[in-house]
PyMOL Python script that loads the backbone (N, CA, C, O; Angstrom):
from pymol import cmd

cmd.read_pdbstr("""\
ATOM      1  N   UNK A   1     -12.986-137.691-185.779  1.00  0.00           N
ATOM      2  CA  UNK A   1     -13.652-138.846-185.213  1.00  0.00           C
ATOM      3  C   UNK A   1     -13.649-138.789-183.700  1.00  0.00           C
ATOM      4  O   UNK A   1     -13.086-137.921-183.033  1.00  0.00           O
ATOM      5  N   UNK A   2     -14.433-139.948-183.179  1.00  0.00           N
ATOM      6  CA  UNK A   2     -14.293-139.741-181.485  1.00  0.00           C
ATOM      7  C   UNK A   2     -12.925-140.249-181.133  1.00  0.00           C
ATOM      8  O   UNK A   2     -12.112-140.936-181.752  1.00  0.00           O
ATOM      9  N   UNK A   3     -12.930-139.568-179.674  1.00  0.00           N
ATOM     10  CA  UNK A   3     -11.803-139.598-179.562  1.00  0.00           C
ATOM     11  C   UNK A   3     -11.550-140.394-177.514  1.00  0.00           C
ATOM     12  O   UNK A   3     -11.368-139.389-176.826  1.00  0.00           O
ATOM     13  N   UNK A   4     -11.526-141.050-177.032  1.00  0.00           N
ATOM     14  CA  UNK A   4     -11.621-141.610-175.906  1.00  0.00           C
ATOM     15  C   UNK A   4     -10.409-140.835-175.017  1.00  0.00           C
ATOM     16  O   UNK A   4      -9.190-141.000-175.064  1.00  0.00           O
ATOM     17  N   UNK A   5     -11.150-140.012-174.268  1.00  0.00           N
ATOM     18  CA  UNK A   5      -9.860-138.869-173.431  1.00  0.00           C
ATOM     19  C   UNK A   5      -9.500-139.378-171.962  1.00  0.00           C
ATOM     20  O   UNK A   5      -8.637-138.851-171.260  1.00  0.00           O
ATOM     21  N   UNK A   6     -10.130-140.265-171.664  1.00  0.00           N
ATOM     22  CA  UNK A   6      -9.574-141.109-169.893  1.00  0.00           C
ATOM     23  C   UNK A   6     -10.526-140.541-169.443  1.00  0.00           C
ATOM     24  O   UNK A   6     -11.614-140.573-170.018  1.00  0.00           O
ATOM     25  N   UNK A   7     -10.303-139.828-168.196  1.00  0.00           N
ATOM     26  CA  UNK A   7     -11.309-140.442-167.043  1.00  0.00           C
ATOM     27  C   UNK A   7     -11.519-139.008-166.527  1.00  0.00           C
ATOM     28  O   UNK A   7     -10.735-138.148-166.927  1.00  0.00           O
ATOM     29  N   UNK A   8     -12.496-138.671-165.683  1.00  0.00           N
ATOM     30  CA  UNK A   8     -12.860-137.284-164.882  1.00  0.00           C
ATOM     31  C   UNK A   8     -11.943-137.648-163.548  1.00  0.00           C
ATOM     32  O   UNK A   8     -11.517-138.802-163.495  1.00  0.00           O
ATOM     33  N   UNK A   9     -11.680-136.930-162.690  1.00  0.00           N
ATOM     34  CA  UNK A   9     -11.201-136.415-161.504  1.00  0.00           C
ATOM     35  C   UNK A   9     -11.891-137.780-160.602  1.00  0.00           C
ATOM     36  O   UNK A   9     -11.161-138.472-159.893  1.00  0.00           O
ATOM     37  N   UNK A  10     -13.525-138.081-160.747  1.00  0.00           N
ATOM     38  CA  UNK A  10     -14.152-138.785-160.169  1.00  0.00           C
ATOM     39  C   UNK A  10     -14.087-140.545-160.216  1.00  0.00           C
ATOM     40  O   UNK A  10     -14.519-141.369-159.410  1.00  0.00           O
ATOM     41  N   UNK A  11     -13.172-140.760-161.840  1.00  0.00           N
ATOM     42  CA  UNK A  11     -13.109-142.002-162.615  1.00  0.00           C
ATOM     43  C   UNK A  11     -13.765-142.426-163.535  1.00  0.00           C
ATOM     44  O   UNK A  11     -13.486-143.479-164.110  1.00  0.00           O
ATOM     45  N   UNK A  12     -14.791-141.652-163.848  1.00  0.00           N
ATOM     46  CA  UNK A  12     -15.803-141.872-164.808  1.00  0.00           C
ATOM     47  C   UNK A  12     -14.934-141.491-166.491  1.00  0.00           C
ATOM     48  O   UNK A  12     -14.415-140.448-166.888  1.00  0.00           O
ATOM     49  N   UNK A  13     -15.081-142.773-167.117  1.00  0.00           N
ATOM     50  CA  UNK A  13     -14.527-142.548-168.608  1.00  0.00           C
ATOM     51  C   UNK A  13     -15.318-141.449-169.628  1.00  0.00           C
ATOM     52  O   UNK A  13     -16.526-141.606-169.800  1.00  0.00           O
ATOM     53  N   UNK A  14     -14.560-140.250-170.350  1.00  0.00           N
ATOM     54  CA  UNK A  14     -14.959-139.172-170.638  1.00  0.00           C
ATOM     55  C   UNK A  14     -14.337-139.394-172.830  1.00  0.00           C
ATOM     56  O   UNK A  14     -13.249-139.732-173.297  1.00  0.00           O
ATOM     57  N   UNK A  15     -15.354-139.093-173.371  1.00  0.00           N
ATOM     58  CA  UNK A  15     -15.259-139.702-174.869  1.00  0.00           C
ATOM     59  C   UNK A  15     -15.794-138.228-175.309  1.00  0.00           C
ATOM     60  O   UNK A  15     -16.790-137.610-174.933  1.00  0.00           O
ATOM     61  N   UNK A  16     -14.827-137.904-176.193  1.00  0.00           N
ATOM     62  CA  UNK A  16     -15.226-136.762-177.289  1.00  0.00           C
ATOM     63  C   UNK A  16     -15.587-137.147-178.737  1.00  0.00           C
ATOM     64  O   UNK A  16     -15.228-138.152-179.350  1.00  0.00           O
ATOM     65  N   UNK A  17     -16.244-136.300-179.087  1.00  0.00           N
ATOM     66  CA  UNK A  17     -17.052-136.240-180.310  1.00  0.00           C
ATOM     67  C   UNK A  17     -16.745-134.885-181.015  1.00  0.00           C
ATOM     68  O   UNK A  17     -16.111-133.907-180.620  1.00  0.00           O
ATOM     69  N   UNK A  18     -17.452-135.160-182.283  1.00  0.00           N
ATOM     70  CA  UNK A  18     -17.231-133.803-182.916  1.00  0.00           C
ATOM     71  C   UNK A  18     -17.623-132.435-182.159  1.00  0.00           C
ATOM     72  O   UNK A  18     -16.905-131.451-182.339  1.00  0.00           O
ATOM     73  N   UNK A  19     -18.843-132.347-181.245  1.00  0.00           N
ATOM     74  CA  UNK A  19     -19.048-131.546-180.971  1.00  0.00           C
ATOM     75  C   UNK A  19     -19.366-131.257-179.800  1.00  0.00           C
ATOM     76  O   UNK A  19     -19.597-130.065-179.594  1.00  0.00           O
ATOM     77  N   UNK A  20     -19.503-132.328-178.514  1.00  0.00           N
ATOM     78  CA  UNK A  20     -19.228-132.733-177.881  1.00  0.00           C
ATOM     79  C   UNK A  20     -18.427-133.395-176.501  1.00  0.00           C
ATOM     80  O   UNK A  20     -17.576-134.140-176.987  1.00  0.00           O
ATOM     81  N   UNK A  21     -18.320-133.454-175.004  1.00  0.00           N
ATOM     82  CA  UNK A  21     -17.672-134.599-174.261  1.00  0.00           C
ATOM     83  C   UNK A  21     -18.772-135.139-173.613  1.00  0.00           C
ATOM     84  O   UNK A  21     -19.400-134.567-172.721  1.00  0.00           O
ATOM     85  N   UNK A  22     -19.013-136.276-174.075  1.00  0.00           N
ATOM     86  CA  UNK A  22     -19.640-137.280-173.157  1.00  0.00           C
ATOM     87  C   UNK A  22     -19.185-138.446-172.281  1.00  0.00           C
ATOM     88  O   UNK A  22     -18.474-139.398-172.603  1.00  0.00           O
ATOM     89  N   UNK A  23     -19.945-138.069-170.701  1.00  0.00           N
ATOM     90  CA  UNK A  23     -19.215-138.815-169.383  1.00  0.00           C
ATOM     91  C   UNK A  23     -20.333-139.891-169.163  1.00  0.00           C
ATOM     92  O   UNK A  23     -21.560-139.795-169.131  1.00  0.00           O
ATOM     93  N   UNK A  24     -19.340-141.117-168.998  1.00  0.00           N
ATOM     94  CA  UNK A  24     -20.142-142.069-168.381  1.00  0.00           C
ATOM     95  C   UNK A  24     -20.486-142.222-167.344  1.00  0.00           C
ATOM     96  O   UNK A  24     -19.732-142.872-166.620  1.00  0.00           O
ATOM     97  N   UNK A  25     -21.891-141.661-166.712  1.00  0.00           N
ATOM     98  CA  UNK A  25     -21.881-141.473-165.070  1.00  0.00           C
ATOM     99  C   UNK A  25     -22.513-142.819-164.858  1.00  0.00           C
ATOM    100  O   UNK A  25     -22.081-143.226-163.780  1.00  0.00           O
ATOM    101  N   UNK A  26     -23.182-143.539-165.284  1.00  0.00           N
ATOM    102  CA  UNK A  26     -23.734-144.858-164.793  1.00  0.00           C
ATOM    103  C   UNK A  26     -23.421-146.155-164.895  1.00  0.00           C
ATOM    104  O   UNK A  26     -23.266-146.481-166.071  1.00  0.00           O
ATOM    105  N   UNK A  27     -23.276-146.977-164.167  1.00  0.00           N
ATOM    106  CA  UNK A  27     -22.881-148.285-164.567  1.00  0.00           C
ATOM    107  C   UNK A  27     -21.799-148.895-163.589  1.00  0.00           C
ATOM    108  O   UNK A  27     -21.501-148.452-162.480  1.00  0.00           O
ATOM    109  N   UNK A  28     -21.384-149.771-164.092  1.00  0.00           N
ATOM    110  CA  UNK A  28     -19.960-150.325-163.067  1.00  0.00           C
ATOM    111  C   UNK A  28     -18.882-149.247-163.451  1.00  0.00           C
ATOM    112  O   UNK A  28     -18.818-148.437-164.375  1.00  0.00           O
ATOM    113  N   UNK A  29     -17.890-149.607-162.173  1.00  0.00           N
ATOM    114  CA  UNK A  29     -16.750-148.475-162.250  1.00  0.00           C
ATOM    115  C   UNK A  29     -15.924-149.305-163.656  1.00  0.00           C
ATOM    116  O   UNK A  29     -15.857-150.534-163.679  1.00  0.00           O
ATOM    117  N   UNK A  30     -15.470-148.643-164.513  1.00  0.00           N
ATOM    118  CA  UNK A  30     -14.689-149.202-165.787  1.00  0.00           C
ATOM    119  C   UNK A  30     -13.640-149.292-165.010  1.00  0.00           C
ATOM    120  O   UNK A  30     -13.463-148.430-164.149  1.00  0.00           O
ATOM    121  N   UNK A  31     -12.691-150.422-165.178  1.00  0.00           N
ATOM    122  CA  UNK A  31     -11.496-150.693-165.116  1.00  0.00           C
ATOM    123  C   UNK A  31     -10.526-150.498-165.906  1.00  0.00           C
ATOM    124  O   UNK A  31     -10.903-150.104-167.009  1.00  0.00           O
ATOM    125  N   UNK A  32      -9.081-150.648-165.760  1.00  0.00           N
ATOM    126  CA  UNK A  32      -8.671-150.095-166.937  1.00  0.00           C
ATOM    127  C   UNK A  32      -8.370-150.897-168.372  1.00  0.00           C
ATOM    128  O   UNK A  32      -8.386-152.126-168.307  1.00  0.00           O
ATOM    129  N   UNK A  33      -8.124-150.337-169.529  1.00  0.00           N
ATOM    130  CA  UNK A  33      -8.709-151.218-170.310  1.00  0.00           C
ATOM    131  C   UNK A  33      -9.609-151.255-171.000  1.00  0.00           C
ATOM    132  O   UNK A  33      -9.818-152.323-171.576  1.00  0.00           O
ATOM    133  N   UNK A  34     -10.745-149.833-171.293  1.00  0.00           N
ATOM    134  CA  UNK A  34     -11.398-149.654-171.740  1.00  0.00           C
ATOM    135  C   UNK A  34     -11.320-149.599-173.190  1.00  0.00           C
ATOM    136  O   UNK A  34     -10.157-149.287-173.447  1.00  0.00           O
ATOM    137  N   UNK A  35     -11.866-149.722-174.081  1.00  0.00           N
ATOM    138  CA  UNK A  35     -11.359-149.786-175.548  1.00  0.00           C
ATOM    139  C   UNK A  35     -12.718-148.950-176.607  1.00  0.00           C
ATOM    140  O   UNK A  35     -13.940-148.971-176.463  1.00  0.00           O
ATOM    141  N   UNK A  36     -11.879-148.293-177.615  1.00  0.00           N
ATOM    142  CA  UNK A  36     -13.088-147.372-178.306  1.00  0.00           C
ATOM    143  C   UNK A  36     -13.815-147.998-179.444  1.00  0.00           C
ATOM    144  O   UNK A  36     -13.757-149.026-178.770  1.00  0.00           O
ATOM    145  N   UNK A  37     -14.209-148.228-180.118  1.00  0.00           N
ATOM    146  CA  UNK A  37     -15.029-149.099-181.379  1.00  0.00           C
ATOM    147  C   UNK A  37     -16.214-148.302-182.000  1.00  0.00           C
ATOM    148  O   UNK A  37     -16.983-147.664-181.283  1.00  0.00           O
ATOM    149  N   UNK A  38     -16.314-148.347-183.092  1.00  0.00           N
ATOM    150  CA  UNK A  38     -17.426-148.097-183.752  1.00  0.00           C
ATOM    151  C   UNK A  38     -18.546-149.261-184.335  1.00  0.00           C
ATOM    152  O   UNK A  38     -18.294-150.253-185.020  1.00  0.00           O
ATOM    153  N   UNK A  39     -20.014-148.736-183.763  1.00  0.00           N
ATOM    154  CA  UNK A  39     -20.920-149.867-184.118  1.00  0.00           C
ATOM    155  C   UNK A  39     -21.075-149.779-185.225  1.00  0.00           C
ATOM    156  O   UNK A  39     -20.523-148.963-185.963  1.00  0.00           O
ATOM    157  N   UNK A  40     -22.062-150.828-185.607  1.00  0.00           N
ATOM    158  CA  UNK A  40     -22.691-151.229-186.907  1.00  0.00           C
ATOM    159  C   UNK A  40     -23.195-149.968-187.325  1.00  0.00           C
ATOM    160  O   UNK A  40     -23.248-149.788-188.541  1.00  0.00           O
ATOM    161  N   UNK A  41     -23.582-149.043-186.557  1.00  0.00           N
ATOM    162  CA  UNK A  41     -24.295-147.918-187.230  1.00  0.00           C
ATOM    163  C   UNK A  41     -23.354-146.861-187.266  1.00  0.00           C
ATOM    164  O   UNK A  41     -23.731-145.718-187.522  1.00  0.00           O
ATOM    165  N   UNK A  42     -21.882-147.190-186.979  1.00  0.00           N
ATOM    166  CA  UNK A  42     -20.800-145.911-186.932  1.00  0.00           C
ATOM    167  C   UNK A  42     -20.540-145.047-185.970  1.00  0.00           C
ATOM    168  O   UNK A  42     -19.663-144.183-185.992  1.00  0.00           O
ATOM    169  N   UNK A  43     -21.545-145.346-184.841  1.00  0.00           N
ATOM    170  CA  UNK A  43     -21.426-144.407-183.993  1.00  0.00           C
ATOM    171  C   UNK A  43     -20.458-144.934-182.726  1.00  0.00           C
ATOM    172  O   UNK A  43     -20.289-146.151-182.789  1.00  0.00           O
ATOM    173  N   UNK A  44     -19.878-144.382-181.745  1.00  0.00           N
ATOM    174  CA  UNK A  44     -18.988-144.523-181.142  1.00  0.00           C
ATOM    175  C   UNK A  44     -19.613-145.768-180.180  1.00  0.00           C
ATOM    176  O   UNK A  44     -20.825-145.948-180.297  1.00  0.00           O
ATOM    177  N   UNK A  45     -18.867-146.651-179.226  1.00  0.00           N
ATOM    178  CA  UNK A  45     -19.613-147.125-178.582  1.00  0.00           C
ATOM    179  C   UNK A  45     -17.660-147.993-178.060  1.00  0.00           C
ATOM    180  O   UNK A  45     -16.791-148.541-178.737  1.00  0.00           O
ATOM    181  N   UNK A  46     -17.845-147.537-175.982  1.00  0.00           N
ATOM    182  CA  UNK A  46     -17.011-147.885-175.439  1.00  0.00           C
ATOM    183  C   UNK A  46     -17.219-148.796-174.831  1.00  0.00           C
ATOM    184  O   UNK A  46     -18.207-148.633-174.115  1.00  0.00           O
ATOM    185  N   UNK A  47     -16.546-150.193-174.695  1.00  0.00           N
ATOM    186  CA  UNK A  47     -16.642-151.508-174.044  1.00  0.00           C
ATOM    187  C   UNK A  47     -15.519-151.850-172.745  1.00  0.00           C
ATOM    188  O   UNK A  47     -14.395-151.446-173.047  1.00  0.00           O
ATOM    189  N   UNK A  48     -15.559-152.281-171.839  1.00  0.00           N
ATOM    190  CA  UNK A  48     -14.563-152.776-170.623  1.00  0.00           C
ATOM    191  C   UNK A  48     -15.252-153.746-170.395  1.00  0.00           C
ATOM    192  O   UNK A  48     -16.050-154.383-171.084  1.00  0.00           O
ATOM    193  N   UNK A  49     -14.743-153.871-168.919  1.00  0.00           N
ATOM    194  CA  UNK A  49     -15.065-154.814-167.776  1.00  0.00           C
ATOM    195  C   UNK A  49     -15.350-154.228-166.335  1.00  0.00           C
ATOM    196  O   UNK A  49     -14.769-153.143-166.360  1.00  0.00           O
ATOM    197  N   UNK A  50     -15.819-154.345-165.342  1.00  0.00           N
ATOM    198  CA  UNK A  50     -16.589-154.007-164.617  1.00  0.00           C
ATOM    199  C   UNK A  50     -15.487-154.620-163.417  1.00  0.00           C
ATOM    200  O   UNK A  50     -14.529-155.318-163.749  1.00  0.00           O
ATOM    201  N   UNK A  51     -15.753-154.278-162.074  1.00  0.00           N
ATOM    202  CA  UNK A  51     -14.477-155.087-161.185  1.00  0.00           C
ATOM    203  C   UNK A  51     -14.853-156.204-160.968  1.00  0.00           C
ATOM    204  O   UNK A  51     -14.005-156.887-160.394  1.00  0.00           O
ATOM    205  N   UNK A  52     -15.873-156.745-161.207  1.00  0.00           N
ATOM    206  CA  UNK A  52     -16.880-158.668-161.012  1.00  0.00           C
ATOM    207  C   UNK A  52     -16.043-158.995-162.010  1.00  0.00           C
ATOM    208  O   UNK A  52     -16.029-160.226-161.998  1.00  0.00           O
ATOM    209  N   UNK A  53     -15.115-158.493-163.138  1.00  0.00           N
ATOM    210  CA  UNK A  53     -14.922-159.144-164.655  1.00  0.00           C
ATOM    211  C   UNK A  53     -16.249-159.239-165.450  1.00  0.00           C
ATOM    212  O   UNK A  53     -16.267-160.038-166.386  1.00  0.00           O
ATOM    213  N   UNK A  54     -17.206-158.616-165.221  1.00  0.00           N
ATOM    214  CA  UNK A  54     -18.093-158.719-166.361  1.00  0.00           C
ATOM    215  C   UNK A  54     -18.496-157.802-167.073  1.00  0.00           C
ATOM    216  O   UNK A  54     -18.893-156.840-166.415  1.00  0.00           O
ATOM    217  N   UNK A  55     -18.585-157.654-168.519  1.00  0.00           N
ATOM    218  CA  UNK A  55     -18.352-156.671-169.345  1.00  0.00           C
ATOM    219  C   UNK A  55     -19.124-155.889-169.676  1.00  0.00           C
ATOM    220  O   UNK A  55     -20.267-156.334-169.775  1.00  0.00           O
ATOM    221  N   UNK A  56     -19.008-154.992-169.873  1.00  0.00           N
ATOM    222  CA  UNK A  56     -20.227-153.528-170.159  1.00  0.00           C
ATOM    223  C   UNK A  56     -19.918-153.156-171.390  1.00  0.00           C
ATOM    224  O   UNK A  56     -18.907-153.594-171.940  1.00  0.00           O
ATOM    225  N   UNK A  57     -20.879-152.166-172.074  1.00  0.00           N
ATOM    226  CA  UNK A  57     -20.891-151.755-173.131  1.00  0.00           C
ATOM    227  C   UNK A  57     -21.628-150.089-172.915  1.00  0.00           C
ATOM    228  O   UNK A  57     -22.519-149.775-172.125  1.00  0.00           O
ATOM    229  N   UNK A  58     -20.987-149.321-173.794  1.00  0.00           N
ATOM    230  CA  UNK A  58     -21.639-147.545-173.363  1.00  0.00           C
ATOM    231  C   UNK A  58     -21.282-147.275-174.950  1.00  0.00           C
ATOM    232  O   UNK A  58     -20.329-147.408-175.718  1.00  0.00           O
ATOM    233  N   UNK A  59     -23.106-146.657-174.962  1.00  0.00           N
ATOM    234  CA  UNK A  59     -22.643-145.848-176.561  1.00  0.00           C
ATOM    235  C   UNK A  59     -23.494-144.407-175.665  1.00  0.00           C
ATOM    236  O   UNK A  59     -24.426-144.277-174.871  1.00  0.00           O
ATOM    237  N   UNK A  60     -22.629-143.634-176.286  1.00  0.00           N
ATOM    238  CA  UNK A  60     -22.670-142.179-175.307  1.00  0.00           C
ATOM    239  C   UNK A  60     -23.906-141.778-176.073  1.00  0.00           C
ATOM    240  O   UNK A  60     -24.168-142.257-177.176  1.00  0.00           O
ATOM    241  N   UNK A  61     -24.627-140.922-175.483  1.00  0.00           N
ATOM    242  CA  UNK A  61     -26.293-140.534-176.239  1.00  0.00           C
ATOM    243  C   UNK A  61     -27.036-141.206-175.702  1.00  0.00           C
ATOM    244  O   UNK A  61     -27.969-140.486-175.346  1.00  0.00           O
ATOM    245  N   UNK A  62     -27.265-142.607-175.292  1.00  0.00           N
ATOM    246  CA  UNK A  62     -28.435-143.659-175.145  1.00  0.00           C
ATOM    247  C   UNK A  62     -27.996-144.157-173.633  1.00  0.00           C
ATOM    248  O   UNK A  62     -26.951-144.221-172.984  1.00  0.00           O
ATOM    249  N   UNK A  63     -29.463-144.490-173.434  1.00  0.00           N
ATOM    250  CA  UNK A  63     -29.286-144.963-172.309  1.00  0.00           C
ATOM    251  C   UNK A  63     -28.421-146.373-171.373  1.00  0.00           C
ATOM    252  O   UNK A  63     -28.582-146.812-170.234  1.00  0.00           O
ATOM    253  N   UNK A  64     -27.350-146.806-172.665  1.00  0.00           N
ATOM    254  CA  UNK A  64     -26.768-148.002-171.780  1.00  0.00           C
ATOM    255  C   UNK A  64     -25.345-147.577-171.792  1.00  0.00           C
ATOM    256  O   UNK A  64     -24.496-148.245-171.201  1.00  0.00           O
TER     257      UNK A  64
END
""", "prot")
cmd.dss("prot")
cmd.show_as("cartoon", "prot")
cmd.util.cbc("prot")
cmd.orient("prot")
């Protein structure tokens, strides 16, 4: 299953997959606290908070 490995050198949160590492380069800087979950459709999808406190959502593959 995926597997949520911390962060690149740069801070960007880094999530493995079966076959796979996918880096979150866009968005607010994640704080720490990030947490791993699987959606409705099973696929991985990582949620935090942003440094405003407002919350983001990243499913690795797609654009958010």
């Amino acid at each position: 299953g995926p597997v949520l490995l911390g962060r690149t050198a740069e801070g960007a949160l880094r999530l493995r997959t079966a076959g796979a590492t996918a880096v979150r380069s866009q968005g607010p800087v994640a704080l720490d606290g990030a947490a791993l979950h699987l959606g409705a459709d099973g696929a991985p999808v990582v949620v935090g908070f942003g440094p405003d406190a407002a919350p983001w959502i990243w499913r690795p593959g797609t654009a958010t």
